[in-house]
FIZA-487213 format. One record per residue (C-alpha): residue number from 1; x, y, z. Coordinates in Angstrom, 3 decimals, m for minus. Each point is the difference from the previous one (the first is absolute). Layout:
// residues N
REC num        X        Y        Z
REC NUM        X        Y        Z
...
***
This chain:
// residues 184
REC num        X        Y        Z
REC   1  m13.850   19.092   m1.850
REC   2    1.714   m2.930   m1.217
REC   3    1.406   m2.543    2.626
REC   4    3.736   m0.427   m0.046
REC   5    1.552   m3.105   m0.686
REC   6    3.749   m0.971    0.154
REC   7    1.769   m2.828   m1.823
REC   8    2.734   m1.041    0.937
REC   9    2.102   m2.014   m3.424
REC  10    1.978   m3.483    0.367
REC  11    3.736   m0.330   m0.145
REC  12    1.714   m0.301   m3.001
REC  13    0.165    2.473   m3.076
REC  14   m2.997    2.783    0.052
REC  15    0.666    1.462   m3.305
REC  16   m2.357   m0.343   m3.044
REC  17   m1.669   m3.078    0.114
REC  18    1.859   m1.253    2.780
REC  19   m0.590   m1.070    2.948
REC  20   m3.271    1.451    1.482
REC  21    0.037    2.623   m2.634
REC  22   m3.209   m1.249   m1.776
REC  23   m1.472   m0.964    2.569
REC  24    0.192    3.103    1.218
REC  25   m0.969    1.767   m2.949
REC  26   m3.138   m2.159   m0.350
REC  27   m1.111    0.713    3.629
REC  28    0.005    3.902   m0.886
REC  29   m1.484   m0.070   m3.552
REC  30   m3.088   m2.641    1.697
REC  31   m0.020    2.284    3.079
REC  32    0.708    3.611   m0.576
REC  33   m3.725    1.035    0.208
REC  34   m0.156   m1.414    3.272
REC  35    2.819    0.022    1.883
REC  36    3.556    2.250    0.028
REC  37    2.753   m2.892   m0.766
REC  38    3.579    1.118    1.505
REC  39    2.770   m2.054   m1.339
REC  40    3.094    0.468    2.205
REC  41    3.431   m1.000   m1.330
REC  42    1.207   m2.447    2.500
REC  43    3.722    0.278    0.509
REC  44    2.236   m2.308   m1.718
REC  45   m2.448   m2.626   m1.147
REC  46    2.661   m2.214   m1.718
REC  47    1.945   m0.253    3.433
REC  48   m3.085    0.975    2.526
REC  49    0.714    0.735    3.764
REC  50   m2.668   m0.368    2.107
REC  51    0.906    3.283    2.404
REC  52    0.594    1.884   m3.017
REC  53   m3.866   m0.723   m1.342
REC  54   m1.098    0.516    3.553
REC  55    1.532    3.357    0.398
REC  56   m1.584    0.796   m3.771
REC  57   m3.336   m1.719    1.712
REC  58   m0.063    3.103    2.791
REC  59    1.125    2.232   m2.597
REC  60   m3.232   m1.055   m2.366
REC  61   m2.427   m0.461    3.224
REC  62    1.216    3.281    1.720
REC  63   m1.014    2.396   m2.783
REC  64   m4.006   m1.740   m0.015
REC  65   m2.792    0.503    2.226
REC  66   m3.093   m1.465    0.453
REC  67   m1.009   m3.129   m1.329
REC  68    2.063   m2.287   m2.628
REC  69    0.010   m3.343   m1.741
REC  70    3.262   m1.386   m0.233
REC  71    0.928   m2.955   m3.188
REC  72    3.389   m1.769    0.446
REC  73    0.738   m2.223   m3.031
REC  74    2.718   m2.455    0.637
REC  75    2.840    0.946    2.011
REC  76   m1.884    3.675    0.726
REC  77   m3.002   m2.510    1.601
REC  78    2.445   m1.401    2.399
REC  79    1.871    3.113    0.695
REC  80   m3.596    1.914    0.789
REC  81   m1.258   m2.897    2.238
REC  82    3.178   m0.045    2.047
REC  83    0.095    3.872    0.350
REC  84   m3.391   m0.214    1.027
REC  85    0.208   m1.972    3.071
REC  86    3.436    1.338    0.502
REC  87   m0.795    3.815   m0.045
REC  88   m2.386    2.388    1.735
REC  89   m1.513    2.632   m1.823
REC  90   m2.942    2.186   m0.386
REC  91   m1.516   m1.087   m2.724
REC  92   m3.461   m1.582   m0.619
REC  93    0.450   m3.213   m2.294
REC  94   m3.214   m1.239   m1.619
REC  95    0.861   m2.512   m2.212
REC  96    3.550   m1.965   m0.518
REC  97    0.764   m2.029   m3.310
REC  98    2.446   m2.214   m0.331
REC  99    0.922   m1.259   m3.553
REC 100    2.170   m3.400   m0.314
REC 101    2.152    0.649    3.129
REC 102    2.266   m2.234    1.401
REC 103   m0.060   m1.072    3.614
REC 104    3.497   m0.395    1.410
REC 105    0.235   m2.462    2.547
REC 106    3.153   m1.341    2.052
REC 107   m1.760   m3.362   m0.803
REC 108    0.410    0.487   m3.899
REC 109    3.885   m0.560   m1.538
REC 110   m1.472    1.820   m3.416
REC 111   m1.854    2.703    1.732
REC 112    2.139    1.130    3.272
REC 113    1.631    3.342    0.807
REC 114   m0.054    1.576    3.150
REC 115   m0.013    3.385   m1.499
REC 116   m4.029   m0.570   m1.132
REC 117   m1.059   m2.707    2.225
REC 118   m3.330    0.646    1.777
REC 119    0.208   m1.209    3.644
REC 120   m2.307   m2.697    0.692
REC 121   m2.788    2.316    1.711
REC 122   m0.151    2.364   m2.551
REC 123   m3.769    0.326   m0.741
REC 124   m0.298    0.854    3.849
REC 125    2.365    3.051   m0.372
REC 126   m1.777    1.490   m3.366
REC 127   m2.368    2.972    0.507
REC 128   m3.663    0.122   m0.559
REC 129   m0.738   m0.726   m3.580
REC 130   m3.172    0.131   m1.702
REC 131    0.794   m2.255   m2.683
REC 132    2.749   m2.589   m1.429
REC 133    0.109   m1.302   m2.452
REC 134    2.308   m2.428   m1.643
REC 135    0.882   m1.093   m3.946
REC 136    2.042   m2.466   m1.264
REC 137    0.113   m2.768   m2.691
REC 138   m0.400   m3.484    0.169
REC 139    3.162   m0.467   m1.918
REC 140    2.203    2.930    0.573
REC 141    3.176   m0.803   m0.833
REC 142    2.204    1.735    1.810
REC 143   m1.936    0.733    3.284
REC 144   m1.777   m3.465    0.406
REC 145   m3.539    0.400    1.442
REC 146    0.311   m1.972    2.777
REC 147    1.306    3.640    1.658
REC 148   m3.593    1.407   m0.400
REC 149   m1.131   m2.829    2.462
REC 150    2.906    0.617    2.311
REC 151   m1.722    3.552    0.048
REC 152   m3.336   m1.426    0.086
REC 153    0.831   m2.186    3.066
REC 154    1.287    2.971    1.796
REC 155   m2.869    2.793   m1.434
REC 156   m3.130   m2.253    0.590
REC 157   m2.410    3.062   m0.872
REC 158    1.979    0.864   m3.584
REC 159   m1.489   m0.560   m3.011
REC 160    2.280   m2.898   m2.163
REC 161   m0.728    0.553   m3.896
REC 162    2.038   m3.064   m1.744
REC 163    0.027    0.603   m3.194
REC 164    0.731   m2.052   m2.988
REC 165    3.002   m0.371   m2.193
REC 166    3.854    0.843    1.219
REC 167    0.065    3.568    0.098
REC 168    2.024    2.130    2.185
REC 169    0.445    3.569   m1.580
REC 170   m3.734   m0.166   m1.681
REC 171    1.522    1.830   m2.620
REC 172   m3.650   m0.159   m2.023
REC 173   m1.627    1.283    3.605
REC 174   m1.864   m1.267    2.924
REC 175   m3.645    0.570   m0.363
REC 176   m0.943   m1.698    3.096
REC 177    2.035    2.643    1.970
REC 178   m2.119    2.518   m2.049
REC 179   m3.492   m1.066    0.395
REC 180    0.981   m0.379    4.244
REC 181    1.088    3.651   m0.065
REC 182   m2.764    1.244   m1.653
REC 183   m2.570   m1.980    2.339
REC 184    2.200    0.958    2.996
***
């Protein structure tokens, strides 16, 4: 039986290569054999809400059981971590990925909103997790990596990938996100 995995897409556009789109699409063609890849369409993506992706969040969570590996890229990384040590649930989580996603802090002018903002004891409230691991580049330029060691700070135990160049949306892939799932 394949192990389920959910990703969750960034804001912005999702249509053909938009957005997440191929990232998404190169996830499922690298990991079909191994794993069943659910792509939920987040609601309004150009214009997201944070209550209305949680409420899709239960929706997506509810109809699982058993064990699953959840990938946020972008905004979907900080909506999932949030959710996580908002929410209860009954799920087992055994791995969390987060791809190039921002940290929004009070303390950051670029980077604040209420709406997404983690509070500062986060890690404390998450559930057990197996495995996190994080991804970003060294020159992203539009989610600067300085949030993956925000996250680091706070997730001492996560795995930090920095990778190099500037992407975001990996539209040619992510093989380091590969080769950890399959060695997972």
């Amino acid at each position: 039986m394949k192990k389920q995995v959910i990703f969750i897409h960034s804001a912005g556009e999702q249509g053909a290569l938009q957005g997440s789109s191929r990232l998404a699409e190169y996830l499922h063609d690298e990991l079909d054999e191994w794993y069943r890849l659910l792509l939920p369409k987040m609601p309004f993506p150009e214009n997201p809400k944070y209550e209305l992706w949680r409420e899709k969040l239960d929706q997506e969570l509810s109809a699982l059981d058993g064990e699953v590996i959840l990938i946020g890229h972008s905004l979907g990384g900080s909506v999932l971590i949030k959710y996580l040590s908002e929410e209860a649930f009954d799920l087992s989580i055994i791995g969390l990925f987060l791809i190039a996603a921002p940290y929004w802090s009070k303390d950051d002018t670029d980077w604040h909103s209420s709406e997404f903002m983690l509070p500062e004891n986060f890690a404390s409230k998450l559930p057990q997790i197996s495995k996190i691991f994080l991804y970003h580049s060294s020159n992203d330029e539009i989610v600067p990596v300085s949030h993956l060691n925000h996250f680091k700070e706070k997730l001492s135990d996560a795995t930090a990938r920095v990778l190099p160049g500037n992407e975001h949306f990996f539209y040619e892939g992510l093989p380091e996100i590969v080769d950890d799932l399959k060695n997972f």
